[in-house]
TORZADREN-907719 format. One record per residue (C-alpha): x, y, z. Coordinates in steps of 0.02 Angstrom, whole numbers, padded with zeros to 5 digits, always signed. Last residue first. Example, Ala and Ser with C-alpha at 12.3 -4.5 7.8 and 13.67 -1.06 7.14 Angstrom:
2
+00684-00053+00357 +00615-00225+00390 
END
This chain:
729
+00860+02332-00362 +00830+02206-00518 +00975+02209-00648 +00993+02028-00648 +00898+01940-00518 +00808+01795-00578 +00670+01730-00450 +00685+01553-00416 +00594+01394-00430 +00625+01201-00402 +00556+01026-00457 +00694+01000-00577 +00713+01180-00654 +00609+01327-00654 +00641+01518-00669 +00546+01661-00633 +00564+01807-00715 +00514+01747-00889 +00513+01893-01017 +00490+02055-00894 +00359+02186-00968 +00308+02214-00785 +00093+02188-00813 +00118+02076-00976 +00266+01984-00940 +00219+01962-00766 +00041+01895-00785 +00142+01764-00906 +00261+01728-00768 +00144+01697-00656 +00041+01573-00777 +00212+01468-00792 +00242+01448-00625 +00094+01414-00572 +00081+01293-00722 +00232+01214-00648 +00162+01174-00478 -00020+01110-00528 +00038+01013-00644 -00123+00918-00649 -00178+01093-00692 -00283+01237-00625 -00403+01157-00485 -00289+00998-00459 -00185+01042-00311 -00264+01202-00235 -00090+01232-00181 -00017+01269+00030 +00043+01107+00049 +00137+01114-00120 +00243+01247-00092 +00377+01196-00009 +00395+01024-00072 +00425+01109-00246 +00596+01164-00183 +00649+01331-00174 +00799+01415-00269 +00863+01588-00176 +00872+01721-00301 +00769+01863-00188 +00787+01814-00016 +00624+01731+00058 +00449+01809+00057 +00427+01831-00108 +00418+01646-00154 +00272+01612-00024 +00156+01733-00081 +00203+01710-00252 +00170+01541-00260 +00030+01545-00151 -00053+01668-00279 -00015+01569-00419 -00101+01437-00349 -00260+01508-00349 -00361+01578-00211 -00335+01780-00248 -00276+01826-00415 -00117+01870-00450 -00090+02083-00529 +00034+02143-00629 +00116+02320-00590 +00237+02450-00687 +00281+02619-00592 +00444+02551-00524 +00426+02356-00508 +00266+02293-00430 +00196+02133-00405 +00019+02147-00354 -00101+02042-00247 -00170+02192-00124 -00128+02111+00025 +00016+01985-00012 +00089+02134-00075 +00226+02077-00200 +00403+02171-00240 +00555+02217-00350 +00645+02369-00296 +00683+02497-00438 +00859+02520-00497 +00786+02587-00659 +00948+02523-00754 +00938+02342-00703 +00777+02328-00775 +00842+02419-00932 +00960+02259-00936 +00861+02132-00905 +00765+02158-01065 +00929+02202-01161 +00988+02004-01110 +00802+01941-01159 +00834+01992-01327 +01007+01915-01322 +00946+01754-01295 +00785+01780-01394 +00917+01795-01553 +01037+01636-01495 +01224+01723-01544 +01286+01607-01405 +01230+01433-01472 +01378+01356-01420 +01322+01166-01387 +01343+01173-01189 +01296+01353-01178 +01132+01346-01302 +01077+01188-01202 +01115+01255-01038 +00990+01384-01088 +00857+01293-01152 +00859+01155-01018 +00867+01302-00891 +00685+01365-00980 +00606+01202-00998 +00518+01224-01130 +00567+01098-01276 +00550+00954-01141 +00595+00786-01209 +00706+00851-01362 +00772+00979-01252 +00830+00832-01123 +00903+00738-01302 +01002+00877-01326 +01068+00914-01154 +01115+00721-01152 +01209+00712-01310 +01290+00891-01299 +01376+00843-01130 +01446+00669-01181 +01536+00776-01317 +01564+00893-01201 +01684+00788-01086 +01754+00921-00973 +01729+00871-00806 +01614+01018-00797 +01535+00968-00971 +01494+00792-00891 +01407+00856-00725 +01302+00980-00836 +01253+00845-00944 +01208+00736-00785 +01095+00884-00712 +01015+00920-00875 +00962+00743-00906 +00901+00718-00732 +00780+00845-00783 +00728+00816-00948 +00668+00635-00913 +00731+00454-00948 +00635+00329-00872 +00612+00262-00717 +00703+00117-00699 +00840+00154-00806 +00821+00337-00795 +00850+00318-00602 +01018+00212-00619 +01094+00318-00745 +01058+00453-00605 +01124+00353-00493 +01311+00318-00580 +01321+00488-00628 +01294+00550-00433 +01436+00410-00380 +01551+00503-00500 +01505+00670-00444 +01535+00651-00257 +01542+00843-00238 +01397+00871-00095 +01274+00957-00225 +01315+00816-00337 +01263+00688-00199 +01105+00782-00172 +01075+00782-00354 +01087+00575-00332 +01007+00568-00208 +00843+00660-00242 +00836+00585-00427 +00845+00420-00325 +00700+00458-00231 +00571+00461-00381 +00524+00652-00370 +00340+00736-00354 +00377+00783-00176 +00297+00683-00053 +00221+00532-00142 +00361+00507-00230 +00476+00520-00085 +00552+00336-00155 +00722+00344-00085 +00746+00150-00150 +00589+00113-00239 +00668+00019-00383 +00854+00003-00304 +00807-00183-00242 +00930-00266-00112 +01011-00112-00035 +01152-00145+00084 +01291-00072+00031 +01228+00064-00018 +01159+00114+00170 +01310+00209+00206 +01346+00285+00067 +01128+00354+00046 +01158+00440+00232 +01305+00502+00186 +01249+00610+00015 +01065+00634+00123 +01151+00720+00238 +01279+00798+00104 +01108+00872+00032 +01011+00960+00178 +00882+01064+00089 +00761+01055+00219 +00655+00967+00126 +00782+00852+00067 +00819+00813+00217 +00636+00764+00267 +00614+00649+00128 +00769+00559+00147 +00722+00513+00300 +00561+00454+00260 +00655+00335+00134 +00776+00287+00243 +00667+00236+00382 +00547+00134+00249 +00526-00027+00368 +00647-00094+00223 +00804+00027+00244 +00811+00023+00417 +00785-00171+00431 +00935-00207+00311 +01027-00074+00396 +01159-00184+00494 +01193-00235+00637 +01335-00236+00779 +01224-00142+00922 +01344-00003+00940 +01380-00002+00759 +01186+00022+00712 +01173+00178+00814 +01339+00247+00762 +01305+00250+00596 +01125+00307+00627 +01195+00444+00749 +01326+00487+00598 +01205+00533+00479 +01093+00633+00604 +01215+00753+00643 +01162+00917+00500 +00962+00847+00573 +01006+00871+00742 +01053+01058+00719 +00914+01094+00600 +00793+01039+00716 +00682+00890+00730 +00509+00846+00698 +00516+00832+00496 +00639+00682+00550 +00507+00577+00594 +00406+00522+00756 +00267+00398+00716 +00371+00243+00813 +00285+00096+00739 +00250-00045+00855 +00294-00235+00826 +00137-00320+00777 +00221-00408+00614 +00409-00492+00668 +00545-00416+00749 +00670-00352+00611 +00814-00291+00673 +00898-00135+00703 +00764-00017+00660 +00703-00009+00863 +00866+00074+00879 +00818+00223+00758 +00672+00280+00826 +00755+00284+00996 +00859+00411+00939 +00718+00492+00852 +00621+00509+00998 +00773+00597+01105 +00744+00722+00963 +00552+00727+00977 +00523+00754+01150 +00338+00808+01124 +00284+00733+01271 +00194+00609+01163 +00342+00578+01071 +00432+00528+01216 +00298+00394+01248 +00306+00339+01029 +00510+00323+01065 +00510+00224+01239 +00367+00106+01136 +00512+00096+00997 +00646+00059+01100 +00548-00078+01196 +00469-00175+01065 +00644-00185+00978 +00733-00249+01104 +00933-00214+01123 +00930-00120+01279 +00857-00262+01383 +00882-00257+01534 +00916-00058+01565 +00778-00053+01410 +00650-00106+01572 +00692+00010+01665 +00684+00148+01545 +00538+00065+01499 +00470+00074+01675 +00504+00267+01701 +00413+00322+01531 +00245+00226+01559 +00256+00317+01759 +00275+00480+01662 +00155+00452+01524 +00019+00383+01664 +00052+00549+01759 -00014+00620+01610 -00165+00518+01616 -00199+00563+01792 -00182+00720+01762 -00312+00725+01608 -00257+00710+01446 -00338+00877+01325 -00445+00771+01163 -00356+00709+01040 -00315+00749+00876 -00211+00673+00731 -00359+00605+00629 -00459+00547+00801 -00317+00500+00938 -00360+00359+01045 -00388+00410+01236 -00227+00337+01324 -00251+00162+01394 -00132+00090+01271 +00038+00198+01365 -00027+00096+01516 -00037-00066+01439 +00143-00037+01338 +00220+00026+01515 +00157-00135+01588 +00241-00227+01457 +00395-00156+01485 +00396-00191+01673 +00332-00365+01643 +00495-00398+01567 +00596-00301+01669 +00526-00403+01813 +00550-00551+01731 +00742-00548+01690 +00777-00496+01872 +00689-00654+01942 +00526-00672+02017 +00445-00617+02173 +00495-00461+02199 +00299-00442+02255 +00285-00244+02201 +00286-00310+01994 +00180-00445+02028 +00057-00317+02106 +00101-00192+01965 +00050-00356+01823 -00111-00378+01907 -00169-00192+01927 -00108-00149+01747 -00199-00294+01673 -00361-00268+01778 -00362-00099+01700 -00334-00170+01523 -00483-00264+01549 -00622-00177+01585 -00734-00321+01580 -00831-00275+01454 -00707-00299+01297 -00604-00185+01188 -00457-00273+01080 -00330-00369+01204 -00164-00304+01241 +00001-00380+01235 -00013-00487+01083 -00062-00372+00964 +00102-00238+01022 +00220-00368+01022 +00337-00427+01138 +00280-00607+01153 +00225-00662+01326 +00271-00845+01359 +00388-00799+01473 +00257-00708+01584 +00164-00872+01606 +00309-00986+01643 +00376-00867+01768 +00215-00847+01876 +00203-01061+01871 +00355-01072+01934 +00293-00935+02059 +00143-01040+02135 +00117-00952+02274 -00063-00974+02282 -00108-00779+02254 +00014-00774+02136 -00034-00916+02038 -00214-00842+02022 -00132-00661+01981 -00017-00738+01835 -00171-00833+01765 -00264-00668+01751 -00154-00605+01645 -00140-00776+01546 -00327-00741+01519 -00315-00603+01418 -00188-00657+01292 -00294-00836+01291 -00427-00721+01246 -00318-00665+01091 -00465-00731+00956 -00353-00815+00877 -00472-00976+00839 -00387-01069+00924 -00434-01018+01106 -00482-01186+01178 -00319-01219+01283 -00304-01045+01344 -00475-01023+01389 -00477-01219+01463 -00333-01133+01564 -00420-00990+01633 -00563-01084+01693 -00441-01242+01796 -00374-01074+01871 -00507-00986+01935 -00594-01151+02018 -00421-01176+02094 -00405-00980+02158 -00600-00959+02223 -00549-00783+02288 -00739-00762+02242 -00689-00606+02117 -00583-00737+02070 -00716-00850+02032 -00807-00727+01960 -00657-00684+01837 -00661-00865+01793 -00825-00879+01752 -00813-00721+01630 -00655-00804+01555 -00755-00976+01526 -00907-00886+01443 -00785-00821+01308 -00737-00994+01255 -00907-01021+01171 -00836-00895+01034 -00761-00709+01057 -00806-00629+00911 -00952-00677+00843 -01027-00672+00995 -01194-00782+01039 -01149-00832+01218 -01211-00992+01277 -01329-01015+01414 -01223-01051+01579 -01169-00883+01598 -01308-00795+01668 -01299-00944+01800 -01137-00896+01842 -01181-00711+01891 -01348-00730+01953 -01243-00843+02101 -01111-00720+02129 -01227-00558+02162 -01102-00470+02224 -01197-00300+02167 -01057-00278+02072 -01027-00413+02004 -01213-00429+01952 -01219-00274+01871 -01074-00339+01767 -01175-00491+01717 -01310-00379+01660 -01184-00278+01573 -01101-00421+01472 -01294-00506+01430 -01344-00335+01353 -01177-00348+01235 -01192-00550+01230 -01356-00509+01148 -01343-00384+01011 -01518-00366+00960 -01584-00488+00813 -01558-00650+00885 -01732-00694+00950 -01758-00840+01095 -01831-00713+01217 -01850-00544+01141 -01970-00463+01284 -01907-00589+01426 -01747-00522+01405 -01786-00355+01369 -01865-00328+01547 -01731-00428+01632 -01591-00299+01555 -01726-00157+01597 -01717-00251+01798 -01527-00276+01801 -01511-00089+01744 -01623+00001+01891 -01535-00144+02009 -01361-00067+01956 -01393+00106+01940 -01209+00176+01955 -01259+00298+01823 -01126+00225+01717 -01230+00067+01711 -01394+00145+01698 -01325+00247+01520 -01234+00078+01475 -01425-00008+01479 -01508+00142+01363 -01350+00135+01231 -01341-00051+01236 -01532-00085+01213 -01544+00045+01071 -01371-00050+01007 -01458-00207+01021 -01608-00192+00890 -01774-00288+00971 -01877-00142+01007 -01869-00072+00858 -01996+00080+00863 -01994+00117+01054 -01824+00080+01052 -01779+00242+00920 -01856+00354+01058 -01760+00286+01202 -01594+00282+01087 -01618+00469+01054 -01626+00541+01224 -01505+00397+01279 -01387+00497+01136 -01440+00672+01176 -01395+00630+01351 -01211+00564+01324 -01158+00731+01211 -01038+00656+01076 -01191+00601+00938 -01094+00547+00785 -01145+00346+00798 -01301+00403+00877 -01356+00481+00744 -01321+00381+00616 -01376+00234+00720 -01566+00309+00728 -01548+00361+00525 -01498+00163+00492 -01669+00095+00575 -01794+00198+00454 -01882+00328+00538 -02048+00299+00639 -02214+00410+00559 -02254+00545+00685 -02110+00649+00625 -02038+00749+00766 -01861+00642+00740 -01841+00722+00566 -01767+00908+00655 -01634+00790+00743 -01542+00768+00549 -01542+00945+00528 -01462+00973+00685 -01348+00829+00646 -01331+00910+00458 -01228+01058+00510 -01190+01172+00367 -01310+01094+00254 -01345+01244+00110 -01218+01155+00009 -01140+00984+00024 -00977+00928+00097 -01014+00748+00131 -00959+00630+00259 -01032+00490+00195 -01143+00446+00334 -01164+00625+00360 -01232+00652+00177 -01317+00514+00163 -01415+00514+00318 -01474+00691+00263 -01511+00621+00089 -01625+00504+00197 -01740+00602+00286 -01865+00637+00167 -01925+00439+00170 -01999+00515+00352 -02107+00644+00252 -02103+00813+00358 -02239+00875+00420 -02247+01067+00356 -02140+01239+00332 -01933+01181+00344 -01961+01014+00211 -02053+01136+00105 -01929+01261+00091 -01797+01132+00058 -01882+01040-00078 -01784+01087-00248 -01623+01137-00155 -01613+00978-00058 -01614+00849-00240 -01485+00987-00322 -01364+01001-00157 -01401+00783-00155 -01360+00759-00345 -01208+00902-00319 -01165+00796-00158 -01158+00627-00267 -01040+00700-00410 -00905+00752-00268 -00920+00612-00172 -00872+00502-00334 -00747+00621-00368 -00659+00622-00181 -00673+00416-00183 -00611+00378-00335 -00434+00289-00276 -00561+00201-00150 -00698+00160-00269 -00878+00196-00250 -01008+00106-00303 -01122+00118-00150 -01083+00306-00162 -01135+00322-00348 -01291+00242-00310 -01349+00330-00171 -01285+00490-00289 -01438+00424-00396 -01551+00384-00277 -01552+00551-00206 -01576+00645-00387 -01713+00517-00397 -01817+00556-00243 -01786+00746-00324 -01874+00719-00491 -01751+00681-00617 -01830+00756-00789 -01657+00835-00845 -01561+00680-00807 -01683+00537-00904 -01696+00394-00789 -01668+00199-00829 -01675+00063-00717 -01616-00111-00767 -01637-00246-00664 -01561-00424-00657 -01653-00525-00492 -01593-00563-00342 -01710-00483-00233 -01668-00325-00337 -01494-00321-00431 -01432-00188-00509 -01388-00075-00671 -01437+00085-00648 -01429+00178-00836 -01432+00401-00832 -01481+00461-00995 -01434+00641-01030 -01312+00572-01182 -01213+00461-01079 -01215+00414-00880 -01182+00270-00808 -01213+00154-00671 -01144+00009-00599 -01183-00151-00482 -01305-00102-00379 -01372-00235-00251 -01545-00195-00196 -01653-00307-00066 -01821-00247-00021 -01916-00281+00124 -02106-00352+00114 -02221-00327-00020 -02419-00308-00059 -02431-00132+00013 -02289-00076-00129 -02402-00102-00268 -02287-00136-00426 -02164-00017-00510 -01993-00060-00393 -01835+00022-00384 -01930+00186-00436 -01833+00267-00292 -02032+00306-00217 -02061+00130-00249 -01922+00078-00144 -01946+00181+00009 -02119+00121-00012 -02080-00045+00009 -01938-00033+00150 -01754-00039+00083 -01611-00168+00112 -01431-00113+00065 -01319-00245-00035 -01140-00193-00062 -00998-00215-00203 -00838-00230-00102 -00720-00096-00158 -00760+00029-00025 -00628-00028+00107 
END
């Protein structure tokens, strides 16, 4: 997404003020700059770039940056930015911009401002940045279009592209036309604004207007202006304007010269012109190679033409062609409304009973898929409140793939749509069921993903969830091939072992065995928890007493992923229980030798090789002791920050991990191990430590030794923590 290198076009002066350029800036037209890196080393800051083609070299000195240059600079650094870099590299540029702002703010607020002033406030909400002192950089942003010199063309579309309220954004387009009067999305903004105003011959004569004023120039968006003239012109039944605005070509990148021959065809039908209709639709299909899914759209449109001249072999031969995937159900956005027209066609053919059994269902599933589509699109997990008629959309979605499953229980498209509607209604249990049928085979790319996950479900489902997979794939004689590659174990897995729920995962993991192709990223929760999947399964199948097959994946995990102290611990353990401690002593040793302070390493190690007499052993022994003789109660006050323990106190600073540690720790049972899944949501990951989880630990316990006098009361081992007990009240 950010990785291609990008070339950004500047005006003269906006150049020369950057220092991209030293000569006269009167004498020049637009700029072209094409960074390619930049670095920083000993207070010298190097740009390396291209301008109009040509090798350049800028170089700045950091504590002399003047404030146009602060702005170039993060400019730079978010051209350049890398995906897996992208929080630093924002990072570095909003300290430039917070640096570049704070040095001219008061002026910018008190006089004129300079137009070329306006873009570190493009940059920042173009970027998304967090930077200082701009708490809401659209208002800012609105304060620059008062200047009396125009604004450069990308500030206009910044602002409109985040502008929600409809009149602020024809408020803004009208003023930003006046200065590029050829740019389409002014055009679009103003024209869409008459449209939805129902001011059909007040848009037909501005369309007109623009027409005449650009003729013959490519540089607005044409077919966009040309769409809602021709709309205007369907709805004013204005047939003849209609075709004829379609007989010069359409420029659309997207759509091709075969884009003109849907629009005809939807006048014809609009005409009731059925044969004229038809013969359109067809060419569409015919010409659309380049996979542009009009041929998608136009089949729709093919079904109402044949059913309107009873052609029903024809009706059948359409809908069977339908593939039952989500990308080839639906067309991307157009102008035409389309997905409306789609759920009126396919409910008429639907009410007609005019095909077989087979088809109905069909069309009844895909119907449901339309009308589940036409939901407002969610923005980062939100969405804005469904109206009634949308929610009555869920229901009706929600009936007619029911119906349509009654056909055809065994398609995947189906289950998982029913799955994703009953999700919506927050149904999450009778989700997963379906969840797990649309696993049972693979269907091909396009086929939809059914977002509800374990995580969603409650303990009672979760300790039967096992056996409803079993059961699930038995009933429809497959396998788990498809449930283990689509990464439905591996979520799975990472939900039970959040809640804790070991022989789960223990059954789970025997039931898919025999089935897994590549161990590698079997499990992997990585991402999730901090473990490799198969450490997960393999403690979970201890935990559930099937120690041999717990052996044999742990052996498995260090072999892929290395030996480490943890699994080491666990597998010694599992060895000296069976009673081979010679195996035991091997691997606790080498585990010490890889992590000399791990604290449960330490003292399995000194159990397991009989190292009882151990002098900080038995110091730490008297230490709990005298605890245990006070019989005071050991607590934390998420209020005041302090563990206390009798008279003795240590205090955890506010906003650090520690503090969410403790907060979080103290509030279960005292003794009870916790996972480091359930903790890490709430951490500052990254602020203390890389290890942000184990230094937590570790600086707690330090605050603790020196406030309570207590050597290491909380204890870690393999991604988990727990407060020791002994002799505490």
């Amino acid at each position: 997404m950010f990785d291609e290198i990008e070339t950004v076009y500047l005006e003269p002066k906006t150049a020369f003020d950057f220092g991209i350029i030293k000569d006269n800036p009167s004498k020049m037209g637009v700029i072209s700059f094409q960074p390619i890196s930049i670095q920083e080393k000993e207070g010298t800051i190097t740009i390396v770039g291209k301008v109009d083609d040509n090798e350049t070299t800028l170089k700045y000195e950091k504590e002399t940056l003047t404030p146009r240059y602060k702005v170039l600079v993060a400019w730079v650094y978010l051209l350049l930015r890398k995906y897996e870099t992208q929080d630093k590299t924002n990072k570095i540029a909003s300290e430039y911009l917070k640096e570049a702002l704070k040095e001219d703010l008061e002026m910018l607020r008190q006089k004129p401002i300079d137009e070329r002033w306006a873009f570190p406030y493009y940059l920042i909400s173009n970027y998304g940045l967090d930077v200082a002192k701009v708490l809401n950089v659209r208002a800012e942003m609105y304060k620059f279009l008062k200047c009396s010199k125009p604004l450069f063309l990308d500030f206009y579309k910044e602002i409109l592209r985040q502008e929600k309220n409809p009149i602020r954004k024809v408020a803004v387009a009208r003023i930003a036309e006046k200065i590029y009067p050829s740019e389409g999305w002014f055009i679009r903004e103003i024209a869409d604004d008459l449209f939805d105003q129902h001011k059909y011959d007040e848009c037909i004569a501005y369309l007109l207007s623009v027409e005449k004023r650009i003729h013959d120039k490519k540089e607005w968006d044409e077919t966009a202006g040309r769409m809602t003239l021709w709309q205007c012109y369907l709805k004013k039944r204005m047939y003849k304007e209609a075709l004829a605005e379609l007989s010069t070509p359409l420029h659309d990148p997207y759509f091709y010269e075969d884009y003109a021959s849907l629009l005809r065809g939807i006048v014809f039908i609009y005409q009731r012109k059925w044969a004229d209709a038809i013969k359109n639709f067809e060419q569409v299909v015919i010409e659309d190679v380049k996979d542009t899914n009009l041929a998608i759209c136009a089949s729709y449109y093919l079904i109402e033409c044949f059913l309107a001249t009873k052609n029903l072999v024809k009706v059948e031969q359409v809908i069977s062609a339908f593939k039952l995937q989500e990308d080839e159900l639906f067309l991307f956005d157009t102008r035409v409304h389309f997905g409306n027209d789609a759920v009126r066609i396919l409910s008429k053919v639907i009410k007609s009973r005019a095909i077989s059994d087979e088809g109905v269902a069909k069309l009844k599933g895909m119907l449901a898929y339309i009308l589940y589509k036409l939901l407002p699109a969610k923005n980062e997990n939100k969405r804005r409140k469904l109206t009634s008629r949308e929610k009555d959309g869920i229901e009706k979605a929600l009936k007619l793939t029911k119906q349509a499953l009654d056909f055809f229980p065994a398609e995947v498209f189906f289950n998982a749509l029913y799955s994703e509607l009953l999700y919506e209604k927050k149904l999450y249990e009778e989700a997963m069921d379906y969840k797990i049928k649309s696993l049972i085979k693979d269907a091909g790319l396009g086929v939809i993903y059914a977002n509800v996950e374990l995580a969603d479900c409650t303990d009672e489902y979760l300790h039967s969830y096992p056996q409803k997979v079993r059961d699930t794939f038995s009933m429809f004689d497959a396998t788990p091939e498809n449930y283990i590659e689509y990464y439905g174990f591996d979520n799975d897995v990472t939900a039970l072992w959040k809640r804790k729920l070991y022989r789960q995962i223990a059954d789970l993991y025997l039931y898919v065995k025999p089935y897994i192709k590549d161990y590698k990223n079997i499990g992997e929760i990585s991402s999730h928890t901090g473990g490799t999947g198969l450490f997960e399964i393999a403690y979970s199948l201890s935990e559930a007493g099937n120690k041999e097959e717990a052996k044999w994946v742990y052996e498995k995990h260090n072999n892929l992923n290395g030996e480490n102290s943890s699994s080491l611990n666990n597998l010694a353990i599992i060895f000296e229980k069976e009673g081979n401690l010679k195996k035991a002593k091997e691997l606790i040793t080498k585990a010490k030798s890889l992590n000399s302070d791990d604290e449960i390493v330490n003292r399995n190690c000194g159990r397991i090789c009989g190292n009882k007499n151990d002098g900080n052993a038995q110091k730490e022994r008297k230490e709990i002791a005298a605890q245990k003789r006070k019989k005071d109660k050991l607590t934390f006050d998420p209020i005041t920050g302090e563990i206390s323990l009798g008279s003795n106190k240590c205090s955890i600073p506010f906003a650090s991990n520690q503090y969410q540690l403790c907060k979080i720790l103290f509030a279960k049972p005292l003794g009870q191990w916790l996972n480091e899944t359930d903790f890490m949501n709430d951490f500052f990951k990254g602020k203390e430590s890389a290890r942000s989880f184990y230094d937590a630990i570790r600086l707690t316990n330090q605050k603790i030794e020196q406030g309570l006098k207590i050597k290491k009361l909380l204890i870690y081992n393999a991604s988990r923590v727990q407060i020791r007990t002994e002799g505490l009240g």
